[in-house]
C-alpha positions in Angstrom: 0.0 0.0 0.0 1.7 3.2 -0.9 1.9 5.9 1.9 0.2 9.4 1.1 2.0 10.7 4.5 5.0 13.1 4.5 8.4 11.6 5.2 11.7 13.0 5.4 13.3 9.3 6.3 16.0 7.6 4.0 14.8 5.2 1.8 11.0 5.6 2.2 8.4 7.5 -0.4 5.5 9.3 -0.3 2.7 9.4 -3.0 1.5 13.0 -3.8 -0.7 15.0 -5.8 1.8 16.8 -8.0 -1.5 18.2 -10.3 -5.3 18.4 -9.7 -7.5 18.6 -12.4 -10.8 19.3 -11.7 -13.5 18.6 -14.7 -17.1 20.6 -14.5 -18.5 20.2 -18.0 -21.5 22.6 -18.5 -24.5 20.6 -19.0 -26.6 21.4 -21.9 -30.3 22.0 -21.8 -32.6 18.8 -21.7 -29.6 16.6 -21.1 -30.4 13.8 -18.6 -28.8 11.7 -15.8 -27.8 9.3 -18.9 -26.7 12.0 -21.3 -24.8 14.5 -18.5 -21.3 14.8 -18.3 -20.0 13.7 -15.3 -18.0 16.3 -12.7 -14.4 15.0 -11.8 -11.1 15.6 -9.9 -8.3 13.7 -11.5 -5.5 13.7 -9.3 -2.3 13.3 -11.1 0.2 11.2 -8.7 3.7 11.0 -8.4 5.5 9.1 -5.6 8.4 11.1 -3.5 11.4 8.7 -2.9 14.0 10.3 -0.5 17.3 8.7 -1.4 20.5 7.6 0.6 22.0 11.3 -0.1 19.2 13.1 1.3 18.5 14.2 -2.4 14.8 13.4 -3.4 13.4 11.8 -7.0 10.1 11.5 -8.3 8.5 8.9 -10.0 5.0 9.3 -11.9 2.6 7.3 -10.4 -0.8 7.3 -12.1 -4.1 9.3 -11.7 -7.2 8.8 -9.9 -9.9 9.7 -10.9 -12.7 10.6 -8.5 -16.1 11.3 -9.6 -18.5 14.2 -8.0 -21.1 12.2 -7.8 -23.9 11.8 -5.0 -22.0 8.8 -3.6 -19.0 11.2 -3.2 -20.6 14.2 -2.1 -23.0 11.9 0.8 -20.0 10.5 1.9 -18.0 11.7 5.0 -14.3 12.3 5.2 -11.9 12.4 7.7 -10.0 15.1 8.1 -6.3 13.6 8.0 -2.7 15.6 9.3 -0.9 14.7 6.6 2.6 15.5 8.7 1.2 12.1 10.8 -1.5 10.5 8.8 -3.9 10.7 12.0 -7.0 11.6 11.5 -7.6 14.8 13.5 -10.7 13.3 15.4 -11.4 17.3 16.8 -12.1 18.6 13.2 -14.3 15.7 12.6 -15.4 14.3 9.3 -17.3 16.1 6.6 -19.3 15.6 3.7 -18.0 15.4 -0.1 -20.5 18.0 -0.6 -19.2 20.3 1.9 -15.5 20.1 0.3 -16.9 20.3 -3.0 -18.5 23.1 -2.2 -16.4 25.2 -0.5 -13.6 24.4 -2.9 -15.1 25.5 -6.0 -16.4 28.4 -4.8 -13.4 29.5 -3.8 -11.8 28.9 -7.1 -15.2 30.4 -8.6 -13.5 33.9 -6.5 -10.2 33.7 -7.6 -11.4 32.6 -11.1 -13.9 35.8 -11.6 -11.4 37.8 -9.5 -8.0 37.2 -11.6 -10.0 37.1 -15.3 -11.7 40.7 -14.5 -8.0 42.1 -13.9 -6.2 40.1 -16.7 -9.0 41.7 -19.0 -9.6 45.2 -17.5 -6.8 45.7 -14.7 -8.0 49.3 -14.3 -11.7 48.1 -13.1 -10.5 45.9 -10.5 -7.6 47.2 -7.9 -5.6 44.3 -6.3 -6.3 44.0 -3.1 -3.6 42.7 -0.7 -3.5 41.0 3.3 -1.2 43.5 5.0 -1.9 41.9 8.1 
């Protein structure tokens, strides 16, 4: 089973995400359950091998692809450290909705955000955290 838990330890590895692709085809008007396109997050893995000189290599390892479906957005997730792979049992689990969710519409911010000033970058100032 490969570990999906930071190391830093001679000789072990660690498989990664190295890209995320996230698929959300438009559905067009009339189009049914058997007709949709369906929502995705492929996950583009690579494993993290830390060799005998400290130096690290990486080694493609696949994708997975997991479908936003309503099996994935009923079901709960644990919240993992991935330092430890422990699920931190104080955050508790939560749904594939709720990830979904608040993923995308983040991205939905920094999507409308960035395009407005890449088109038009006197409309929109760029705001900053100065704290």
């Amino acid at each position: 089973m490969s570990n999906y838990t930071y190391t830093d330890a001679v000789g072990t590895s660690r498989r990664r995400a190295k890209q995320i692709l996230i698929n959300n085809p438009a559905q067009p008007l009339g189009a049914t359950a058997d007709t949709a396109m369906q929502a995705s997050v492929t996950f583009v893995m690579e494993d993290r091998v830390v060799l005998a000189d400290g130096k690290e290599m990486f080694v493609d390892a696949g994708n997975m692809i997991v479908p936003i479906n309503e099996e994935t957005l009923a079901k709960l997730y644990p919240n993992y450290d991935v330092q430890t792979g422990v699920v931190n049992e104080d955050k508790g689990n939560r749904h594939g909705a709720t990830i979904v969710n608040m993923i995308m519409d983040g991205l939905e911010d920094v999507f409308i955000t960035e395009g407005m000033a890449r088109d038009n970058p006197s409309v929109m100032p760029t705001q900053t955290d100065n704290t």
